[in-house]
C-alpha positions in Angstrom: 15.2 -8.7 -25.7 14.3 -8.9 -22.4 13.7 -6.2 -20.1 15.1 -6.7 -16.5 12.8 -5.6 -13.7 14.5 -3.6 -10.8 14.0 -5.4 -7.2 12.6 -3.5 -4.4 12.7 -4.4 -0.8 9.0 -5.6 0.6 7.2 -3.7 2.9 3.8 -4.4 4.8 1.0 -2.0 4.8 -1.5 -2.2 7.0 -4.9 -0.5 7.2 -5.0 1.4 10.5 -8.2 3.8 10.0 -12.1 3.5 8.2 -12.7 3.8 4.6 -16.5 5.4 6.1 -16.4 9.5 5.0 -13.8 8.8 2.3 -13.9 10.2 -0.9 -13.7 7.8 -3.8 -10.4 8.1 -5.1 -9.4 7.3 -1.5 -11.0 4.0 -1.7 -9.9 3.4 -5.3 -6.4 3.4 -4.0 -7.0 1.1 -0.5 -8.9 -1.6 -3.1 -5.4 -1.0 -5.1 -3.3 -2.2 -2.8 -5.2 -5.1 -1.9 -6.6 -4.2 1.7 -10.6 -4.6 2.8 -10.8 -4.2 6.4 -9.4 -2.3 9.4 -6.4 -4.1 10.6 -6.0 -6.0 7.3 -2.3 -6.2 5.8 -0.4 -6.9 2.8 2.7 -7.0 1.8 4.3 -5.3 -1.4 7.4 -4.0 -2.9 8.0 -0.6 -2.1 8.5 0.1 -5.7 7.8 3.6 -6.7 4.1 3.1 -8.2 3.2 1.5 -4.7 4.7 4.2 -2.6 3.1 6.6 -4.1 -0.4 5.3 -3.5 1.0 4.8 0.2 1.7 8.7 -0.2 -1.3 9.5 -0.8 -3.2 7.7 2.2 -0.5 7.4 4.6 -2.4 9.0 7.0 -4.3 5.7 7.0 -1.5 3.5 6.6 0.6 1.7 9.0 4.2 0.7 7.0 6.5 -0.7 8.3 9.9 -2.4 6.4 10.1 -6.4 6.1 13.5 -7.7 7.0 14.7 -11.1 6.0 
């Protein structure tokens, strides 16, 4: 039986400040997400595993909600 897996509404993040005089889980969670540079963006359901990385660097982080 198949398990049905919840929809979340997409959200971009964008990576607004250096990764230079991070500590390493702090750049273990920007490679997560799928961003590289300054000013590079993804986007991602807001689901609660990815907001939660987004917690925890959001002073880094520019998110803003994706309407359609």
């Amino acid at each position: 039986m198949a398990v049905k897996k919840k929809k979340y509404p997409p959200v971009r993040i964008k990576l607004r400040k250096s990764l230079i005089g991070r500590t390493e889980k702090q750049r273990a969670i920007v490679r997560g997400l799928g961003l590289r540079k300054i000013d590079s963006a993804v986007e991602r359901e807001s689901s609660p595993e990815i907001m939660g990385m987004v917690k925890k660097i959001d002073f880094m982080l520019e998110v803003t909600e994706v309407g359609k």
